[in-house]
Every structure is written in C-alpha cells, then in structure tokens.
C-alpha positions in Angstrom: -17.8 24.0 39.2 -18.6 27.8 38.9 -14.6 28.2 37.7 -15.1 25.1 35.0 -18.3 26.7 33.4 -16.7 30.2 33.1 -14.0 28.4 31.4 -15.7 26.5 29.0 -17.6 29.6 28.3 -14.8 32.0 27.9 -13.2 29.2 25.8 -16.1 28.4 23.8 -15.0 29.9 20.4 -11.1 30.1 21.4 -9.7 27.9 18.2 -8.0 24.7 20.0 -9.1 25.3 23.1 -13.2 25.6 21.9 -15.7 23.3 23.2 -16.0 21.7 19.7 -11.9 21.3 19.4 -11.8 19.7 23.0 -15.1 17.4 21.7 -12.8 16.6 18.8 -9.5 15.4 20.7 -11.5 13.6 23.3 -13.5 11.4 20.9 -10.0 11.3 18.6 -8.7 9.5 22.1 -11.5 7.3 22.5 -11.5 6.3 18.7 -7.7 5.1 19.3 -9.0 2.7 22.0 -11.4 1.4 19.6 -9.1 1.3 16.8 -6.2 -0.4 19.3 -8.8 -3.0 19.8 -9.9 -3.6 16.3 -13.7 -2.6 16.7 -13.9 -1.4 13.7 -17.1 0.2 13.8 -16.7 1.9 17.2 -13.6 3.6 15.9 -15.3 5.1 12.5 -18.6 6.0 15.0 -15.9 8.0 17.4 -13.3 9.1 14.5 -16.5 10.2 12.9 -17.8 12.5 15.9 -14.1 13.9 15.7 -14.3 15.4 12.2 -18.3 16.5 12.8 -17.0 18.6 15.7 -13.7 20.0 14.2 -13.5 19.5 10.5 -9.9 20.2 9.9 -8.8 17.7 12.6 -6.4 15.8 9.5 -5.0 13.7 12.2 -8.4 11.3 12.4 -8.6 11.3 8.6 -6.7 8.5 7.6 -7.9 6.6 11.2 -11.0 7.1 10.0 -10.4 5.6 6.3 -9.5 2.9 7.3 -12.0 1.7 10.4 -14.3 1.8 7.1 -11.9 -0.2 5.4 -11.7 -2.8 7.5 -15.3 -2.5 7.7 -15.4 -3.8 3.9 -15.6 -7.2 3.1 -15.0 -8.4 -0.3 -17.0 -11.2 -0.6 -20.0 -9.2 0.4 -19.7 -6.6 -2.6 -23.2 -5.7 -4.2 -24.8 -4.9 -0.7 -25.6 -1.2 -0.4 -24.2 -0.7 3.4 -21.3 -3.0 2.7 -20.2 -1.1 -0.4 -20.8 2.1 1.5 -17.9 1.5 3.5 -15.3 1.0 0.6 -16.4 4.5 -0.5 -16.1 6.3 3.0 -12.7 4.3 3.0 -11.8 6.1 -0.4 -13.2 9.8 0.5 -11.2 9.6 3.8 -7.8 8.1 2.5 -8.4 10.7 -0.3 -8.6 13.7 2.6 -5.9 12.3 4.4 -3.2 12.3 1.8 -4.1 15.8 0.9 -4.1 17.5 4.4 -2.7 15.0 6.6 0.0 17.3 8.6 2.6 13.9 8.6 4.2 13.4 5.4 4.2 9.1 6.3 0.7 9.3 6.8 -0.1 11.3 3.9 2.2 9.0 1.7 0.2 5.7 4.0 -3.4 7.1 3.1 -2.2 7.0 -0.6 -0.9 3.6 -0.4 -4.0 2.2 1.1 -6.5 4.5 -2.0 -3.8 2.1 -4.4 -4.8 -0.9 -2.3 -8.4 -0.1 -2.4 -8.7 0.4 -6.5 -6.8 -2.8 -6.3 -8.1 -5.9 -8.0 -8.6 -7.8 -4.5 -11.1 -4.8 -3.6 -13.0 -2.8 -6.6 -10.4 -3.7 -9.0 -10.3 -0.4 -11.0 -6.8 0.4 -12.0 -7.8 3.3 -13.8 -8.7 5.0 -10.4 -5.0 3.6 -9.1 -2.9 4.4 -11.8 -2.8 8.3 -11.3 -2.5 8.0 -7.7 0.8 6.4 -7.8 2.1 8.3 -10.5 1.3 11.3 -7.8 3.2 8.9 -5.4 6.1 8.6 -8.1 6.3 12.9 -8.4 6.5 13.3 -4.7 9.3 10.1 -3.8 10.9 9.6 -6.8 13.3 7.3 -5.2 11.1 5.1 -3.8 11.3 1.8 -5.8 8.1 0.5 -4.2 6.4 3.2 -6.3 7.1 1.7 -9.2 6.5 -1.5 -7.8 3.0 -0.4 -7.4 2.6 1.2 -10.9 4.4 -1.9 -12.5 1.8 -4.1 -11.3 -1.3 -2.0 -12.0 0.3 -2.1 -15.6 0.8 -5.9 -15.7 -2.6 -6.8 -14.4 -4.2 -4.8 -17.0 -2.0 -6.7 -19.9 0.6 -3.9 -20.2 3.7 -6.3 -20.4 6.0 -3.3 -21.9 5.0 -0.5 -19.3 5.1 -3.0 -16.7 9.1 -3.7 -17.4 9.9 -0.2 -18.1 8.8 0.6 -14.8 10.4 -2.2 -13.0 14.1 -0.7 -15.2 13.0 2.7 -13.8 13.0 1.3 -10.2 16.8 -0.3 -10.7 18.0 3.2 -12.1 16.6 4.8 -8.6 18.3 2.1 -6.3 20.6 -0.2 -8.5 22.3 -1.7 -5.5 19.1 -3.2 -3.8 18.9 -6.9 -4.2 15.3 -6.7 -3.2 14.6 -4.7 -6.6 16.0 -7.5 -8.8 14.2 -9.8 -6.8 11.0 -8.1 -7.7 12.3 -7.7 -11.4 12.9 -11.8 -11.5 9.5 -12.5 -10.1 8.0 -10.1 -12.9 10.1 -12.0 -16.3 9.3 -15.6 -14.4 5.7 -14.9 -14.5 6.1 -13.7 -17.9 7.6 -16.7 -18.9 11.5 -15.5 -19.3 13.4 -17.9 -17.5 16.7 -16.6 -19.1 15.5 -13.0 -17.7 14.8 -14.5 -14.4 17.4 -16.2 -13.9 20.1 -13.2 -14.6 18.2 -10.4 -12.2 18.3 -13.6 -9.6 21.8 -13.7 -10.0 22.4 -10.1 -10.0 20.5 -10.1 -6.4 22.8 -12.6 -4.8 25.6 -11.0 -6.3 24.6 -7.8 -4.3 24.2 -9.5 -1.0 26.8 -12.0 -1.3 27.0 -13.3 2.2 23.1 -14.1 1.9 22.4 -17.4 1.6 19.4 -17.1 0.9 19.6 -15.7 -2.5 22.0 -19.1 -3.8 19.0 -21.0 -2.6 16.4 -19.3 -4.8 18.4 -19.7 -7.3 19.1 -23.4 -7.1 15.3 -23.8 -6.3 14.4 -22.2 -10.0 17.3 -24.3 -12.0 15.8 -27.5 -10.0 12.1 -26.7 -11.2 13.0 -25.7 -14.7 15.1 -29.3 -14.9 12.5 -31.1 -13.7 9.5 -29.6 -14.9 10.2 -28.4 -18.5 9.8 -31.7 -20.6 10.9 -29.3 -23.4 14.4 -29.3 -22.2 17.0 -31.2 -24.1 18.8 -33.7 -22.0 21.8 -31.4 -22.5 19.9 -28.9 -21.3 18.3 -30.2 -18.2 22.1 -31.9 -17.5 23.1 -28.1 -17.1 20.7 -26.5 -15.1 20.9 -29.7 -12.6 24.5 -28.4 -12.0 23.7 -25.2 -12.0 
C-alpha cells in the first residue's frame, strides 16, 4: 500500500503515466463498455470524464461525438437538452477530425459532421458543403467524396454541380461499376432515362459476369414500358425486348 501511494505520488505530474492520464485511460476503458453496449448516455458521461482529466486524449473524441449523436433524436428537435446533444455531437466530430492521431478516424468524424448537417438531422448544407470539399483535398480519389458533395448539391437544386461532381468521381475511378451505378441513380431521378440507362449499361459492362447488373437493367426497360403512357407503341415494343 505504502509502495502504491509513493508511486502515484512520484508519478503524479509524470505525462502518461500522471494520475489524471491514468484517470483518463481507465474511464476511456469503461466508456468502451458502455459504448459496446449501446448506452449511449453512459458512454458520453465516461468519454466525457476522459477528456476533463486529459484534454488531448484525441482517441475518446470521436467516441465521444458520437454517444451524443446517438443521443439525438430527430423527431424531438426544438427541445433545448435534445438539441444540445446534436451540437456536442458537432464540436466533438469537429475535434476529432482535426487531432484524431488515426487518419480513418479523422476521415470517420468528418463523415459523420456531413451526416449531421444532413437534411435527415439539421439539414444545413451550407455547414456540409466545405467539409467535404476538405474531404475532397485530403482523398482526392475517393469517389464517395464526391458522392457526398454531389448530393449536398442536388438537394439544394444544383442539378449542374451535382453532375459535374458525379463526372469528377468517374475521372478518379473510371473502372468502378459502383460509380456508374450512383451516376444512373442521379439522371433517373432527374428524369433522364436515356442517361440512365447508358451509365447502367456501362456498369454491367464493367462487371460482366455480374448478374446482377443485367437485371437492373431489364427492371428499368420493364417500368419505363409499362409505366410511361407517353411511349409510342413502337417505343414501348423496344424497350420490352430490351
């Protein structure tokens, strides 16, 4: 007992190995629990006591975030403690893509600030936008990127910068099927059944032993025959055998 206390209190301002900085890791451990188990509020309380005792513990940040975010609930937005937790959420995500020592977490806690300014959460794509474009600048080649920005630029009505960001994704990975898929899913919404139809076709032609891809196919040429009285019956005769 004598030999423990002489410890702690040769230790007690020793970096990693201070009483705070041993605090810090064993709450950290007992906020995983919590978080393993999906007690949401637990977790932040622990995660919480983590950065209070050691401040640039960047490990618990994004841990942290997002205990808070799951704290949120949409359908309660307006109520003061409710709200709170989105904006905890935001300020930790925001920590944790700056100083989180693991590039994937860093680039994580920045997909979940996207997620958060999303329109299913405080729908502010103003606040999104610039965070993936920070996204964009640090993986380049990451087609999901512009996924992300793509959308943000559709759901606010900007048809022409959503496309060109959808092209900028096939010029980073022009052999992905799963990019044309996305681009198809983008003109049909839009509308642009020609369009759709040829980055559908330029999928399957990419994964040609995929079956799958023939069958979305022959699904859209079935709807469009059956569904668009605007067809002529020439018309509808062709995409039936298509």
């Amino acid at each position: 007992m004598a030999l423990v206390l002489g410890l702690s209190l040769a230790t007690a301002g020793c970096g990693k190995y201070s009483y705070s900085s041993l605090k810090a890791r064993k709450s950290f451990k007992d906020g995983n629990t919590m978080y393993s188990a999906q007690d949401w509020k637990k977790a932040a309380d622990k995660y919480e006591d983590v950065v209070s005792n050691d401040p640039d513990y960047a490990q618990a940040f994004f841990y942290l975030a997002n205990s808070y975010d799951n704290l949120y609930k949409p359908a309660r937005a307006g109520e003061a403690a409710n709200d709170s937790y989105i904006q905890k959420a935001i300020e930790w995500y925001k920590k944790s893509a700056e100083k989180d020592p693991d590039p994937k977490m860093r680039k994580l806690a920045m997909e979940y600030l996207v997620n958060a300014y999303g329109p299913e959460k405080l729908n502010n794509p103003a606040e999104a936008e610039p965070i993936v474009k920070r996204m964009i600048e640090v993986d380049p080649n990451e087609p999901n990127n512009y996924f992300a920005l793509s959308k943000i630029y559709e759901d606010a009505g900007r048809y022409d910068e959503a496309e060109q960001m959808l092209l900028k994704a096939k010029e980073v990975k022009p052999n992905d099927p799963q990019v044309y898929t996305v681009i198809s899913g983008f003109y049909n919404r839009q509308g642009e059944f020609e369009k759709t139809m040829d980055a559908l076709q330029q999928a399957a032609s990419l994964d040609p032993k995929n079956p799958q891809g023939y069958q979305l196919i022959a699904t859209f040429y079935w709807e469009k025959a059956y569904k668009d009285k605007r067809l002529s019956p020439a018309q509808q005769k062709d995409y039936i055998a298509k």
